[in-house]
N, C-alpha and C positions, 0 to 999 in steps of 0.2 A: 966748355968749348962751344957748344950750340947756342947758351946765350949771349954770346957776341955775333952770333951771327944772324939770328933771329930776334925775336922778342919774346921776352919771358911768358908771354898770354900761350903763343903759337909752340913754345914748347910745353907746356903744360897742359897745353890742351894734347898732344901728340904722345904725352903720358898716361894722362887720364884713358886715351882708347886704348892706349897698351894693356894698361890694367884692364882694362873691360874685359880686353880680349881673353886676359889671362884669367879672369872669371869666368868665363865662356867656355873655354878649354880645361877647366877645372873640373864646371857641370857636367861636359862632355863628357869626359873621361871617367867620373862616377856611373853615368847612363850606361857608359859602352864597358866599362869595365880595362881601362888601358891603362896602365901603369907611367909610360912611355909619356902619353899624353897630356896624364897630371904633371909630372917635372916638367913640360916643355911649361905648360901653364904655369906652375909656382915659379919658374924664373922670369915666365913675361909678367906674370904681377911683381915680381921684385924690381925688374929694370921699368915698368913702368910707373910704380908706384915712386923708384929713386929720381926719374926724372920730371915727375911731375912735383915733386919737392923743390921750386927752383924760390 
C-alpha cells in the first residue's frame, strides 16, 4: 500500500529507522530491566524490518 504511494527508497528508508528504533528499545529495556519495553521493541523491529523489505 505505501508503495504506490511513495517511493520504494522513502519507504525503506522509514523501515530502516523503525528497526533502529526497535534496537534502541531492546538495549533500553536490557539496561532498565522492562519487560513491557522489550516486546514493544521486538515488534517495532519486526514491522520495521517487514517494511523495509520492499
Amino acid at each position: 500500500w505505501l508503495e504506490t504511494r511513495l517511493s520504494k527508497r522513502t519507504v525503506a528508508a522509514w523501515g530502516g529507522w523503525g528497526a533502529l528504533l526497535g534496537f534502541v528499545l531492546i538495549v533500553f529495556s536490557g539496561i532498565t530491566f522492562n519487560q513491557s519495553v522489550f516486546y514493544a521493541g521486538v515488534v517495532l523491529l519486526g514491522v520495521g524490518t517487514g517494511i523495509s523489505t520492499v
